[in-house]
N, C-alpha and C positions, 0 to 999 in steps of 0.2 A: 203669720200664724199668731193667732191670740193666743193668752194664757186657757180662756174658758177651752178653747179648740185642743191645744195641750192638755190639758187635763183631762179631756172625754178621751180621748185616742189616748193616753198613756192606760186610765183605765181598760181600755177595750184590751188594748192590747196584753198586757197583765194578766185577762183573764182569758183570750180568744189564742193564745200562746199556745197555753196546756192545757185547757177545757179541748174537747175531741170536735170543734168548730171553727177551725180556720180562723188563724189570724190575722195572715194575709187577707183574706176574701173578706175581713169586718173590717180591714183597713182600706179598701175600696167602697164595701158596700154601705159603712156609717154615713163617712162623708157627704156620698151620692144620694143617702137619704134626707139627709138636710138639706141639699141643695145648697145655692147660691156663694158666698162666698170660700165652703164647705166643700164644695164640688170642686171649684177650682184647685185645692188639691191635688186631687186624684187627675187634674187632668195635664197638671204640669209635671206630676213627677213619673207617668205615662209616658210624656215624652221626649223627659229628659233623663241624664243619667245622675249617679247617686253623687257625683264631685258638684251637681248644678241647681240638682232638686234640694231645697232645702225640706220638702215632706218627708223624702224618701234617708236624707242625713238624719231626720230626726228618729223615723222608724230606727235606723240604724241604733241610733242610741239606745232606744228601748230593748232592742233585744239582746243589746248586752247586756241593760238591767237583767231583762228576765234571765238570763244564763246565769247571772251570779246569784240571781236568789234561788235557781235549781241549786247551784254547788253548794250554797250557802247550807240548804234544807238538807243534801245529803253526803256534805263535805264529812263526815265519818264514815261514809261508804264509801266516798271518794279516796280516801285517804291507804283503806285497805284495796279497792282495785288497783290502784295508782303503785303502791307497795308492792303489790303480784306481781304488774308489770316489770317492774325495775327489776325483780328478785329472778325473773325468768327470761329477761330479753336473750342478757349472752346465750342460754341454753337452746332457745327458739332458734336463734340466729343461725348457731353451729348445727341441729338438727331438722331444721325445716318442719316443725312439727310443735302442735300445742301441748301446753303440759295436760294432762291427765288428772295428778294427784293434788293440784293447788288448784284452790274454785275460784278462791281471787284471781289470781293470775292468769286463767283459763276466761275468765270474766272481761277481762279486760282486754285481750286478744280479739274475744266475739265482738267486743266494740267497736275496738277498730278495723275489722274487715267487715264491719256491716256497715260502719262509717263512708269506706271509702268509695263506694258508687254515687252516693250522692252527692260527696265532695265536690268529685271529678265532675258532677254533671252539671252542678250547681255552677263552678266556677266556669264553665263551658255556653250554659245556656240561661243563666239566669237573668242575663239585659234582655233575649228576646223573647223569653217567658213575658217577662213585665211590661213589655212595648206589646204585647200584643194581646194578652188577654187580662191584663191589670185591668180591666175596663167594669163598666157599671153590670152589662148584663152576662158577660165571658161567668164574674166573680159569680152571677145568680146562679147559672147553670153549674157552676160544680159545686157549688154548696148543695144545691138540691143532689147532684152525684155523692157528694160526701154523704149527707141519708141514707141513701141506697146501700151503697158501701157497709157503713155501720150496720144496716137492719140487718145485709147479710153477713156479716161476720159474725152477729150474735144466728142467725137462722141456720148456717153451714158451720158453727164449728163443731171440733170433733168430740169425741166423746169423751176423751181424755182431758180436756178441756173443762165438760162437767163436773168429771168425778176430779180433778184438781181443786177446782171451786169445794165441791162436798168437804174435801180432806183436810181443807183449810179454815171452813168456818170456823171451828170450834176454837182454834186459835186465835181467830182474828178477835172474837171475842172478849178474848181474856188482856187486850191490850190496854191500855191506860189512855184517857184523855185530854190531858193534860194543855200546859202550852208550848211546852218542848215536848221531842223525842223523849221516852222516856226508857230503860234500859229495858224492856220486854221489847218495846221497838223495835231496836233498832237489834233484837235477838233476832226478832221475825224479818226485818231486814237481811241480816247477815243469811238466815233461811232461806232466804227468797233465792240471793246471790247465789245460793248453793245448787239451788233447783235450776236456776238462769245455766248456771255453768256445766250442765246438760244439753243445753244448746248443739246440735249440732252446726259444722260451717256452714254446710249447705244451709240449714234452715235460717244461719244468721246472715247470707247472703238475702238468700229471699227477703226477708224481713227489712233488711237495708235496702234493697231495691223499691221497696213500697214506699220508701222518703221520697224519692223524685216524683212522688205522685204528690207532695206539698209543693213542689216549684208553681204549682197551677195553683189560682188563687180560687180558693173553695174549698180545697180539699186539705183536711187538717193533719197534719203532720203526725201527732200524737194518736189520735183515729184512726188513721190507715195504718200505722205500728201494728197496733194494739190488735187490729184486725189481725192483722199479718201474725199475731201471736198466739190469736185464738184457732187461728187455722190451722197452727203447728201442734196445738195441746196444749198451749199454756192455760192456767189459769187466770181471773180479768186481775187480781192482783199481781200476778208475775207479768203479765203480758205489759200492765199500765208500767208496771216499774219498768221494764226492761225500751217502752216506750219512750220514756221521761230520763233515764239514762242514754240513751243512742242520741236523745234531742240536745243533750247539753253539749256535747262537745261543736257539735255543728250549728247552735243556735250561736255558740258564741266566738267560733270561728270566723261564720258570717259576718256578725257584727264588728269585731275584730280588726280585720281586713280592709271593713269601709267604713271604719271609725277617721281615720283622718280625713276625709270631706270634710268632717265638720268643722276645721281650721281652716277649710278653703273659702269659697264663695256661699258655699250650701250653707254655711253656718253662721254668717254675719246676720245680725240681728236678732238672733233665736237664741243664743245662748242662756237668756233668762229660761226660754221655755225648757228647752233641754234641760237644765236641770232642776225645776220643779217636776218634767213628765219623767226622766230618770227615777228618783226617788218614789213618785206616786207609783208608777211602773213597777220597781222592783219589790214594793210591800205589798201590792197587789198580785204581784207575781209569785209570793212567798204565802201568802193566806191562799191561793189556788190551788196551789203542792201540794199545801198539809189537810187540805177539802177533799184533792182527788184519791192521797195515798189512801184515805180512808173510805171513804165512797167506794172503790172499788174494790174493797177489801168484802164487799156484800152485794154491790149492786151492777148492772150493767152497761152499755151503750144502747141502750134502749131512748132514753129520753132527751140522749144529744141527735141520735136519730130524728127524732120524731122534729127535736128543733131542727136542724139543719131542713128537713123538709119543706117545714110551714115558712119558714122565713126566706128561703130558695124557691118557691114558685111562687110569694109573694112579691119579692124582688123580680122573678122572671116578668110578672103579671106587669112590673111597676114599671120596668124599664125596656121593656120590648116594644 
């Protein structure tokens, strides 16, 4: 792997994480558009596993970049969920039952029982996800699915979902632009968490259930959340946060997990790249955050639709 190669897939990646367009399926379908030396790639780390592939060890690295620039962005949210948690475990434990009157703590609960379907499934079927449809044209057709998806999650949500949107402009307004979080922020933050922690289980099960539709490469993780949010009544700001929360824990899980390849075979001779595409990765991964927290504080998955579209039956067209 070149440095030039590293650094175009650290970008992608960075931005194709948490933009609502599949990161997987742009870590197939870059490549495959370059062809040649580009290609091969995709086609070794296809069919081998992440101890052998050194592509697939470096993805690895990247996406624990991006997890730490999520927590980095919302390590003061982190810190009050994280807090709930601890403050309520023993009480959960001995009553079988979420708390009620703590939103942090109730917050943090829905996380992890929306967390765990995808865990399970992930660590279940994520080699034959990859062995079988990591491929050039598999990734075309669910990105163009991924479209679909998005156009109907904005087409069928509910109405409560509108007037959440209405309730909130006038706030999102008033927030500052700054280059940190600024204390209204991270007010309307804490706001947010409050509305989240409304959640019912059921509906945080659903909504966790929609993650295993990212094991397929096309379909974007954060997207199909977000969908799943607006189908419950969220608004696209509570829905994007509650998105971009559900994704941290498991983005960096993942990576986590199969970070040691990178001392094996997979990572002999890369380690330059790894860590200029780590660092390039996670500031990219941290200018996407603080782009989408606000973008969707006004606007919709309309335009990632319309991409996921054009560039999924352009890849259909290219690679069939």
């Amino acid at each position: 792997m070149s440095y030039l190669q590293a650094i175009v897939i650290a970008v992608v990646q960075g931005v194709t994480e948490l933009f609502p367009i599949s990161s997987l399926g742009h870590s197939v379908l870059v490549p495959a558009w370059f062809g040649g030396s580009w290609q091969t790639l995709v086609t070794q780390s296809s069919q081998g596993s992440s101890e052998t592939s050194f592509y697939l060890a470096y993805i690895v690295a990247l996406h624990v970049a991006t997890a730490l620039a999520l927590l980095w962005f919302f390590r003061a949210d982190w810190v009050r969920i994280i807090s709930g948690f601890f403050r309520t475990v023993g009480a959960v434990v001995r009553t079988r039952s979420l708390p009620e009157d703590d939103a942090d703590a109730r917050l943090a609960w829905l996380i992890i029982i929306a967390t765990i379907p995808v865990g399970i499934t992930g660590l279940a079927l994520e080699h034959t996800f990859r062995t079988i449809f990591a491929k050039p044209l598999a990734a075309s057709i669910f990105l163009l699915l991924n479209g679909l998806i998005l156009f109907a999650g904005e087409r069928f949500r509910r109405r409560a979902s509108i007037a959440a949107d209405a309730a909130e402009a006038e706030a999102f307004q008033r927030a500052q632009s700054g280059g940190t979080r600024s204390a209204e922020e991270l007010a309307l933050a804490a706001a947010s968490d409050a509305r989240l922690a409304h959640v019912t289980v059921g509906d945080s099960v659903r909504i966790g259930l929609l993650q295993i539709g990212a094991l397929l490469p096309g379909i974007s993780r954060s997207g199909i959340t977000m969908v799943g949010g607006l189908w419950r009544g969220l608004s696209h700001e509570d829905a994007a946060r509650f998105a971009f929360l559900l994704a941290t824990p498991v983005i960096l899980a993942a990576g986590v997990l199969k970070l040691p390849s990178l001392a094996g075979s997979a990572g002999d001779h890369i380690h330059g790249q790894v860590a200029v595409g780590f660092l390039i990765c996670g500031i990219t991964a941290y200018i996407s955050i603080r782009f989408l927290v606000r973008y969707f504080e006004t606007r919709t998955l309309t335009p990632f639709a319309v991409y996921s579209l054009i560039v999924g039956l352009a890849s259909v067209a290219h690679f069939a």
